[in-house]
Phi, psi and omega in degrees: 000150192226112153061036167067022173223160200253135182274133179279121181233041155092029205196024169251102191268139185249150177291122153275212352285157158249174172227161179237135163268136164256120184272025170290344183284142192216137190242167188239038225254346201294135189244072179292359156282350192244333208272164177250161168044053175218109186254166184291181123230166191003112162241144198288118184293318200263321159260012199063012205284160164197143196249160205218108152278150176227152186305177188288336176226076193311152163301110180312129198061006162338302186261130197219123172235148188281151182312327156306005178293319207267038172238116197070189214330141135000289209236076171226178170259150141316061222287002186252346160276133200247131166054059149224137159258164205215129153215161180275159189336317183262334155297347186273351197269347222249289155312350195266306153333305190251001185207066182279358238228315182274119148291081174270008151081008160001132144209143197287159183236134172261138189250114195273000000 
């Protein structure tokens, strides 16, 4: 015991199931010319790679992606947009479905 709280020490199994998202699918779809409220940050002098922020809860049609958004996964990132997840319709209709009750703070993407 530590300052009066009991150390979790790994060997207690918690009511599952859990799930892991892999966060590896990555689309190349994001459009920081069209988009609102999205500024640059840092770039690599040496490839040109360069990233892009957005507020913490951007305005539904804020974020503007190219038609290649609706092709493969669901569930992906953006590698030029930082700290946003990206999913498709039917997965958000589908979470929205199965969880009405939680506010996840959703906003629509406009597909250019």
């Amino acid at each position: 015991m530590k300052h009066g709280r009991q150390t979790n020490n790994l060997t207690k199994p918690l009511p599952g199931p859990f799930y892991f998202i892999n966060w590896g699918s990555q689309k190349h779809s994001f459009l920081p010319e069209e988009s609102k409220g999205v500024r640059a940050t840092a770039r690599n002098k040496e490839t040109g790679f360069h990233r892009w922020r957005a507020a913490i809860e951007p305005k539904h049609g804020d974020i503007a992606v190219s038609a290649d958004a609706l092709q493969g996964a669901d569930l992906w990132i953006e590698p030029l947009l930082r700290s946003k997840i990206f999913m498709s319709g039917q997965l958000h209709d589908a979470i929205v479905a199965a969880y009405p009750k939680i506010d996840f703070c959703f906003s629509k993407a406009r597909i250019l």
